[in-house]
C-alpha angles and dihedrals in degrees: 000000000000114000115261088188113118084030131125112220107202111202111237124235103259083065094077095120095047135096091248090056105148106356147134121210122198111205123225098176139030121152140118088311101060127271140278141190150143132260098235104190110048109085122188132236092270146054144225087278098067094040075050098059103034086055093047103235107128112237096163092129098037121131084210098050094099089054112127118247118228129227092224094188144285098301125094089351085181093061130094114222120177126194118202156131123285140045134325096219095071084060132078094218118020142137118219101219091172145335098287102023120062120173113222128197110172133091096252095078089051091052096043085055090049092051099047098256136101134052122000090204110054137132114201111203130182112232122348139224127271146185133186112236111295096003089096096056087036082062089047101048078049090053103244098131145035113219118208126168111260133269134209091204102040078059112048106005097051118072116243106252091062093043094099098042093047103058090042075058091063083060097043095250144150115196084186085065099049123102111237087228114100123216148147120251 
């Protein structure tokens, strides 16, 4: 089995009803174990300030705290993920996903935004996206998703209403131009 992690998946168009409509997910993991990831590119109708103030950490005076926060999909929806540059070891809870992208869970990444500190590049997203061993590359046998290698700036340097456009761009796609209708050639 090759590696998806590091990977975008792109819904495809016939998905439109789904929880997964629209959206671009970008994978952590994907191993033996199943796979995981975040949808990176549809944000909420809040921002850090809000997560800030519900969690009690202050954050009055923090540069982060208009930061949108993500819907990241319909697993663990109570759970904070965030997504960013730099290192997993200056975390409690990370997972390193490549050189440059790590995935955090814990509070201390909250509290260091609040406090002006950690890192300048982060999506923080409420729950993830997840998939038991074999039933990801069964969707994508089923088309249900295009698969295209990840992109830090797609990521972090591309707003979020062209994420998903933009990294159908690295393929040469255009979803616009994709029948809804699935199907095997």
């Amino acid at each position: 089995m090759q590696s998806l992690t590091n990977h975008f998946l792109l819904a495809m168009p016939h998905m439109d009803e789904s929880d997964f409509a629209e959206s671009l997910i970008y994978l952590c993991d994907h191993d033996d174990n199943g796979s995981m990831g975040v949808i990176a590119n549809r944000p909420l109708d809040f921002t850090l300030d809000a997560l800030f103030d519900q969690l009690e950490l202050g954050g009055s005076q923090s540069l982060h705290r208009n930061a949108p926060v993500y819907y990241g999909g319909p697993m663990h929806k109570d759970r904070g993920f965030i997504l960013h540059r730099g290192n997993s070891d200056d975390w409690d809870s990370s997972l390193q996903v490549t050189d440059e992208l790590a995935l955090t869970t814990s509070m201390d990444m909250l509290k260091a935004l609040a406090n002006n500190e950690g890192p300048e590049r982060y999506i923080v997203c409420l729950g993830c996206a997840g998939w038991e061993v074999g039933q990801l590359e069964n969707e994508i046998k089923d088309n249900a998703w295009l698969v295209v290698e990840g992109n830090s700036s797609v990521l972090f340097e591309t707003p979020p209403a062209e994420r998903l456009t933009a990294a159908a761009g690295i393929l040469g796609v255009d979803l616009n131009l994709m029948t809804p209708d699935a199907g095997h050639a």
